[in-house]
C-alpha positions in Angstrom: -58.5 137.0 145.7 -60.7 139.9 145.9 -61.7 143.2 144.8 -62.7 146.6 147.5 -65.2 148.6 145.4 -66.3 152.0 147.2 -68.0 155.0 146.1 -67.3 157.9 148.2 -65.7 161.7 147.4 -63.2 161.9 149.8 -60.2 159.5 150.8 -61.3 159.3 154.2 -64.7 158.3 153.5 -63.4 154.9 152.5 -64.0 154.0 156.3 -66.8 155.1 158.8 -66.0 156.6 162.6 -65.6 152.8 163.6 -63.1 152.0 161.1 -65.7 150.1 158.5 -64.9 149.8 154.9 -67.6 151.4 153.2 -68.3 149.6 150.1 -68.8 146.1 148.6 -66.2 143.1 148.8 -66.1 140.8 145.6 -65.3 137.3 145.3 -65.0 134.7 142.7 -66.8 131.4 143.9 -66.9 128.7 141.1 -66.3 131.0 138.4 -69.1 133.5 139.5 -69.1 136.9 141.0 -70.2 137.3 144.5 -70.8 140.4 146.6 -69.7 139.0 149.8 -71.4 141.9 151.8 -75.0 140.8 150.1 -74.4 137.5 150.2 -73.7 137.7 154.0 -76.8 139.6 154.7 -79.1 136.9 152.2 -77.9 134.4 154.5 -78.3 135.7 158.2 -74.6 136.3 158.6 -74.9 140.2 159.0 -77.8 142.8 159.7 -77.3 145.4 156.3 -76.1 148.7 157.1 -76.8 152.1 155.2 -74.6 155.1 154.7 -75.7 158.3 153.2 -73.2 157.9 150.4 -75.4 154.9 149.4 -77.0 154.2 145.7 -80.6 153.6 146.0 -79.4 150.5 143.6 -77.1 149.3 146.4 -80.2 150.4 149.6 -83.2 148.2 147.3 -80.0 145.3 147.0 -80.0 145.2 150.6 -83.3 145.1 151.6 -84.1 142.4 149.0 -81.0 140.5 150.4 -82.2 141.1 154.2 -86.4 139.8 153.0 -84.5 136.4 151.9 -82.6 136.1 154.8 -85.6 136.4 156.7 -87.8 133.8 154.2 
């Protein structure tokens, strides 16, 4: 199971003009929550990718997730 968390103020800014869910993807992995999005970046899986609709919580999440990746 999982939970799609966005932030946007308009229905169709859920997605971007390729079709990408804008937002975070949540999993529980031995009891704990994981943002899959982050936790693909922290380990080389995926390059992060900024929207103007982004937090600067969420931007400094990223970057610190994309500096372990590249540790």
């Amino acid at each position: 199971p999982c939970t799609a968390v966005t932030v946007v103020d308009k229905p169709n800014d859920v997605f971007d003009t390729y079709g990408r869910f804008v937002g975070d993807v949540h999993v529980k992995i031995s009891g704990n929550n994981v943002v899959l999005n982050r936790w693909l970046v922290e380990n080389g899986f995926a390059f992060p990718a900024y929207y103007n609709s982004m937090r600067t919580e969420e931007i400094e999440a990223l970057n610190t997730a994309s500096k372990i990746a590249i540790d």
